[in-house]
N, C-alpha and C positions, 0 to 999 in steps of 0.2 A: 486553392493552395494544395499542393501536393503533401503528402506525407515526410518527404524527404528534409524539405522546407520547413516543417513545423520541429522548433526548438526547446523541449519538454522532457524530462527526465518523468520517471517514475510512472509511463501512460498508462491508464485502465479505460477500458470500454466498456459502455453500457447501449445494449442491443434494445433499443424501444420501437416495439411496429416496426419498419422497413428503414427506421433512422440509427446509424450507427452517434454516439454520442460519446467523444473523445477527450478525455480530462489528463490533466499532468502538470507535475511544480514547473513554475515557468521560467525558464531557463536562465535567462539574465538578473532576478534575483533571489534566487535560489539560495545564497550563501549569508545574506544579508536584508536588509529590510525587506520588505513585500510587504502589499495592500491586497491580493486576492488571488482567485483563478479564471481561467476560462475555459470556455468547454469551444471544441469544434464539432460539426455536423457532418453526415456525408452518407453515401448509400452503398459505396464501395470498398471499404479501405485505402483507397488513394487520393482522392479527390473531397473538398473539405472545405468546406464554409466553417466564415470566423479569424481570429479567433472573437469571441463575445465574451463579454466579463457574466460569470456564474454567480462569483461572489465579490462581494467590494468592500473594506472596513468604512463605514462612515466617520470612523474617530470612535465610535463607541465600542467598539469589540476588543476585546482584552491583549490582543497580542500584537506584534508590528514588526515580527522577523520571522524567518526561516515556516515559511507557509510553506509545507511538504505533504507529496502526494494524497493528492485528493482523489476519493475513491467514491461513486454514486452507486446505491443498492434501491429497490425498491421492494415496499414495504407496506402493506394496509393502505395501500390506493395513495401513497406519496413517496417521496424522495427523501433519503436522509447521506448527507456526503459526511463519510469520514474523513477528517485531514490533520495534521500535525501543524501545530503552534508553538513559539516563544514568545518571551517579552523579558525585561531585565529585571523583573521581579516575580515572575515564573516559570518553574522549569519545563523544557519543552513537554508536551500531553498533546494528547488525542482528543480534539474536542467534534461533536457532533453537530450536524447544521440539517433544517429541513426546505423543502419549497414544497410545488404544487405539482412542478414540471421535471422533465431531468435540466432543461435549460437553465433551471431556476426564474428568479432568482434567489440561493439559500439563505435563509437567516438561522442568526443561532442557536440551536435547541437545547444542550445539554447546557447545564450551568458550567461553565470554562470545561478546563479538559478533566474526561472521564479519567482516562487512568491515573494513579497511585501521586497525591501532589509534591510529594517529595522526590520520586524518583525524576530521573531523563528516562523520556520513554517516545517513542518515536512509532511513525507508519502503522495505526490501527487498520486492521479492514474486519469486516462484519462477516461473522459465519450462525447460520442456525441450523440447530442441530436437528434428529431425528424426531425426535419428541415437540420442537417447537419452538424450542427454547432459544433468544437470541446472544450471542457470544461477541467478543471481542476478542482477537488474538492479537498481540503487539509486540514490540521486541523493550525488554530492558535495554539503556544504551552503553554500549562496551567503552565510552566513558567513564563512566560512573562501575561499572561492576568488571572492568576488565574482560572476560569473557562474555562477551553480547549473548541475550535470554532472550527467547522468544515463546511468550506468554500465554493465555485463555483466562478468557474474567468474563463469568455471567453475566448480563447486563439486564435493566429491570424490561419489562414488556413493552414500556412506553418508550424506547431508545432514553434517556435523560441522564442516567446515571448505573456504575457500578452498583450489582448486586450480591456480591461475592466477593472474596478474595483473588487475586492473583495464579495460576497454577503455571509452573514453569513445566512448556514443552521438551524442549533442550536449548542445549547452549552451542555456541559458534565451533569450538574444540571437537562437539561429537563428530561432527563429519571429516574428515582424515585429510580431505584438500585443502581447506583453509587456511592461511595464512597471517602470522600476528604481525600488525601495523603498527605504525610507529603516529601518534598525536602530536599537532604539533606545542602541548600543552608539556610533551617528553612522555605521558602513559603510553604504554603499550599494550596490546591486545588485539583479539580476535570479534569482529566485527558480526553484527546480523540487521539485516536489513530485511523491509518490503515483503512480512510473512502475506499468504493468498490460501485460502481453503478452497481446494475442489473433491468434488465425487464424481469420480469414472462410470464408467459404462459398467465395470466388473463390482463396485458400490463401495470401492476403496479410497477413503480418504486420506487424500493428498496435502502436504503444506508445501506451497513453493516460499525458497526467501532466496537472500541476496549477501556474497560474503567475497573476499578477496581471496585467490589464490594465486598462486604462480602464473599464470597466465591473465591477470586481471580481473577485472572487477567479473562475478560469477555468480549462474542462477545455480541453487541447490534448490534440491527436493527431498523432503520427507513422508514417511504414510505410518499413518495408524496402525498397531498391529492388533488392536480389535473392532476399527473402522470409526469409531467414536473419538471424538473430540478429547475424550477421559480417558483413550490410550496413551500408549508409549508408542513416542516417534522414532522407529531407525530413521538412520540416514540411507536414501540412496544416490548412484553414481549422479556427479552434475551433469543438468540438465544441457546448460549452454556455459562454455567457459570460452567466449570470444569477442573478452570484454563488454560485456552487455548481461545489464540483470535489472531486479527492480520489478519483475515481470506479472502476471495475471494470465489464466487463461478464458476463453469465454467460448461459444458455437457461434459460428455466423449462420447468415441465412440459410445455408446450405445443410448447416449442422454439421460441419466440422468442427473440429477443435483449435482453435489457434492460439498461439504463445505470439502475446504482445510482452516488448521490453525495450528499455531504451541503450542503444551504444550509439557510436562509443561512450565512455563512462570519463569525459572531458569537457571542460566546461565550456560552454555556450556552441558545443558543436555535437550534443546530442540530440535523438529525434528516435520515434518509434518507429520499429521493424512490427512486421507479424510475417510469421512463420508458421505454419498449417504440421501441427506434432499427434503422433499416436503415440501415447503414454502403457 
């Protein structure tokens, strides 16, 4: 299967030994019920065994809709996928899943979802910081608080559960391109999506997220301006505003830097790009 072929919003890749390992909400029920994910395999970015189910609900897992970008980190000699959850009696969260393999298959590890049980809170990914310490960043959902937040919440040592409070990064408003949406619930507001922690070569920490602008669906970037997690995020200019966000970055074999992200940003006709960026 080619890349082009493969129908997946929110892609993230995980570089294991000489296998690239490619995760993403699966496109056809993205909006509505869902039973899992699946991962594809491949050595090139183009070419791609799969797709294989990662994870599957047996009936026993808590949630049975809106199963969103699933993200694989490894961790103490295993796998832990972060991914976003619903059900009609709770509000969407970040829950945590482990395996053995990046294949899986994951079962699930944190008791339901980690972040805050009252809020909408959507697209955790895992960041750990200089000292060791593992984190959670997420966005509030501009649902629920109008200007979309995106977050940092210590997590305990054993991935399982929040160990901290909440700390708001910034909000969807700070960056000056973004554009307020219209719900079709009638709220209005400005949107955050798909935050992503990285550190450059110069040792600057990065958040990529995901928001609308005039030109469509859009990757923005933020950095620390003391390089820590416990700074202040400016905004800088967007990254990619050519309808396509959601995005991660990772080194290939080569140890380039590539931005994966899915467009177009329409439904069942999305599919990952990667594009090779110097930040």
């Amino acid at each position: 299967m080619k890349t082009n072929e493969i129908n997946i919003r929110d892609p993230f890749v995980l570089l294991d030994g000489e296998t690239y390992y490619l995760y993403g909400t699966r496109g056809a029920t993205c909006w509505g019920p869902a039973t899992g994910f699946d991962v594809y395999s491949g050595t090139d970015l183009e070419n791609w065994k799969g797709p294989v189910p990662c994870f599957e609900n047996d009936g026993t897992f808590w949630a049975d809709r809106n199963y969103w970008a699933p993200e694989v980190h490894r961790r103490q000699g295993a796998f832990f996928l972060f991914a976003s959850f619903k059900s009609e009696k709770r509000h969407r969260g970040t829950a945590i899943l482990k395996a053995s393999s990046p294949a899986g298959p994951f079962v699930p590890w944190s008791d339901g979802p980690v972040t805050p049980a009252d809020w909408e809170c959507l697209d955790g990914t895992f960041y750990t910081d200089r000292q060791g310490m593992p984190w959670m960043v997420f966005c509030h959902e501009w649902v629920q608080v109008g200007d979309g937040e995106v977050l940092a919440m210590p997590l305990t040592e054993d991935l399982k559960a929040a160990a901290g409070e909440p700390r708001c990064l910034f909000r969807a408003s700070d960056a000056v391109w973004t554009k307020e949406m219209a719900h079709s619930s009638g709220i209005r507001g400005r949107v955050t999506d798909g935050p992503f922690l990285w550190r450059d070569e110069k040792g600057r920490l990065l958040c990529l997220w995901s928001s609308f602008s005039e030109d469509g669906y859009t990757q923005g970037l933020a950095e620390s301006d003391n390089g820590e997690i416990t700074g202040t995020f400016r905004q800088l200019p967007a990254l990619f505003r050519e309808d396509g966000g959601h995005g991660m970055l990772f080194r290939n074999k080569e140890r380039q830097t590539v931005l994966t992200l899915h467009r177009p940003n329409r439904h069942l006709e999305e599919h990952p790009v990667f594009i090779p960026v110097e930040i």
